[in-house]
C-alpha positions in Angstrom: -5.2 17.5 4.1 -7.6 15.6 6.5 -8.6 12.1 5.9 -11.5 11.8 3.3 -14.3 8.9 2.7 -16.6 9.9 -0.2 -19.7 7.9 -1.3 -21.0 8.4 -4.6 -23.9 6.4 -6.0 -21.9 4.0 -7.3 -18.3 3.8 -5.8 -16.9 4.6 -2.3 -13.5 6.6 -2.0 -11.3 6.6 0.7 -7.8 8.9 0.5 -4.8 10.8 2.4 -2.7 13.4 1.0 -0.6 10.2 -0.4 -3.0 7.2 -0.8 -6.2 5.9 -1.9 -8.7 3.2 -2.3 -11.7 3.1 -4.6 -14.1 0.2 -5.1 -17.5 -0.6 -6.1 -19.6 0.5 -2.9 -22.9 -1.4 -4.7 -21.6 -4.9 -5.3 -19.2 -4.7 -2.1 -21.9 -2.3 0.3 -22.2 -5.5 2.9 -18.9 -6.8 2.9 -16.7 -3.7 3.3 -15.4 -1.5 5.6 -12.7 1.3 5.7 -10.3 0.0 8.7 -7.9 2.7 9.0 -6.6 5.8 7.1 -3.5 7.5 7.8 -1.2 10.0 6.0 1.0 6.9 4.7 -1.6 4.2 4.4 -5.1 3.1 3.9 -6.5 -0.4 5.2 -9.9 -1.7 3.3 -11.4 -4.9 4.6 -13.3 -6.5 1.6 -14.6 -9.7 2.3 -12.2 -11.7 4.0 -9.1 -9.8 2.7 -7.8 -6.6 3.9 -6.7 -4.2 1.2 -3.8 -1.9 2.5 -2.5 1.0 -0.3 1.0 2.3 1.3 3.1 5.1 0.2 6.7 5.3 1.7 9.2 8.4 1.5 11.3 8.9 -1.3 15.5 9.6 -1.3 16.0 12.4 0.4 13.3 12.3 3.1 14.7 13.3 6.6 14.8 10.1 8.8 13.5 7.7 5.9 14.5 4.2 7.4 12.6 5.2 10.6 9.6 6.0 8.9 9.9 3.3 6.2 9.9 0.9 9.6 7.4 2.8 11.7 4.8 2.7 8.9 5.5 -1.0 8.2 4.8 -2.0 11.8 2.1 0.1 12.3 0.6 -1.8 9.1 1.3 -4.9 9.9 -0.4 -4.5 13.6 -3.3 -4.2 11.5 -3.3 -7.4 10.3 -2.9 -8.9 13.8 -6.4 -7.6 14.7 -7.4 -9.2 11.7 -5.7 -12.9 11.8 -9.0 -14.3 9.6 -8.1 -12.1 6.6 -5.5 -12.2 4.0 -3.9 -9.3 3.0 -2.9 -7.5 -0.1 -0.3 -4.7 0.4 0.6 -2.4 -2.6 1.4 1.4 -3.4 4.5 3.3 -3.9 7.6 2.0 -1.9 9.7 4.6 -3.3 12.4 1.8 -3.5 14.1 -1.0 -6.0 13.0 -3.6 -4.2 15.9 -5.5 -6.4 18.8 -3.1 -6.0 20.7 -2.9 -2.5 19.6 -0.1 0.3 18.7 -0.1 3.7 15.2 0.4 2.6 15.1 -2.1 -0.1 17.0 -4.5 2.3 14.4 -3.5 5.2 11.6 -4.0 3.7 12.3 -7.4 1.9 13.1 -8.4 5.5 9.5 -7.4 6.5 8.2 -9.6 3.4 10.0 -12.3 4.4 9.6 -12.4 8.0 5.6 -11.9 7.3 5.4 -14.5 4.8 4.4 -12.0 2.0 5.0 -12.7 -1.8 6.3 -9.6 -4.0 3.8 -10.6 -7.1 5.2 -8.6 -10.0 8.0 -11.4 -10.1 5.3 -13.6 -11.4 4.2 -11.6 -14.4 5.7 -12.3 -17.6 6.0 -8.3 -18.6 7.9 -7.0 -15.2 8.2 -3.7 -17.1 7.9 -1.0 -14.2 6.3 2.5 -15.5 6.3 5.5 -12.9 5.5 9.1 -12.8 9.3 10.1 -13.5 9.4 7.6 -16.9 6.6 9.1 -18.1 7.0 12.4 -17.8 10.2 11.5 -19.8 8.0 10.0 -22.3 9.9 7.0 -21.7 7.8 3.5 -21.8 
């Protein structure tokens, strides 16, 4: 699937196969601006923040840990060309960030190293609901 930008009246879409970004075009219409949109991620600058929506490979993927880095650093030289913005990065990791693994591990390293905060560690609920638990009807 070829990357999409759709404009409504109202909202503005931007998507991959595997990520999107939706905002309200009509409040934001001056201040925005789709940077980039790839297959794995999706960089919005908003303001003075750049929005990035990343999804990395699940278990199982051929060459994962090459991927998982190659999409990191291809991010993150986003946000050099952009040293006046902060940046937001969320999505689907596809990894524990908590539990051991050479993605887990490698992309802790990246936080680190970059300065970033994981933010769900400051909510008081960290209860973590995905496509697989619900299907299960688990909550």
């Amino acid at each position: 699937m070829p990357n999409k930008k759709w404009r409504s009246s109202n909202y503005r879409f931007v998507w991959t196969r595997n990520c999107q970004i939706h905002w309200n075009k009509n409040e934001l219409r001056v201040v925005s601006k789709c940077i980039v949109c790839t297959d794995r991620y999706v960089v919005v600058r908003i303001g003075n923040s750049l929005i990035c929506n990343v999804y990395l490979p699940c278990v199982g993927t051929a060459d994962r840990i090459d991927i998982v880095e190659d999409t990191l650093q291809d991010l993150w030289s986003w946000r050099l060309k952009y040293p006046d913005c902060t940046v937001i990065i969320g999505g689907d990791f596809n990894t524990d960030l908590e539990k051991r693994s050479d993605v887990s591990s490698y992309i802790n390293n990246f936080l680190t190293n970059h300065s970033l905060l994981i933010c769900d560690t400051k909510l008081s609920s960290r209860r973590q609901h995905n496509l697989r638990t619900l299907r299960l009807g688990e909550e």
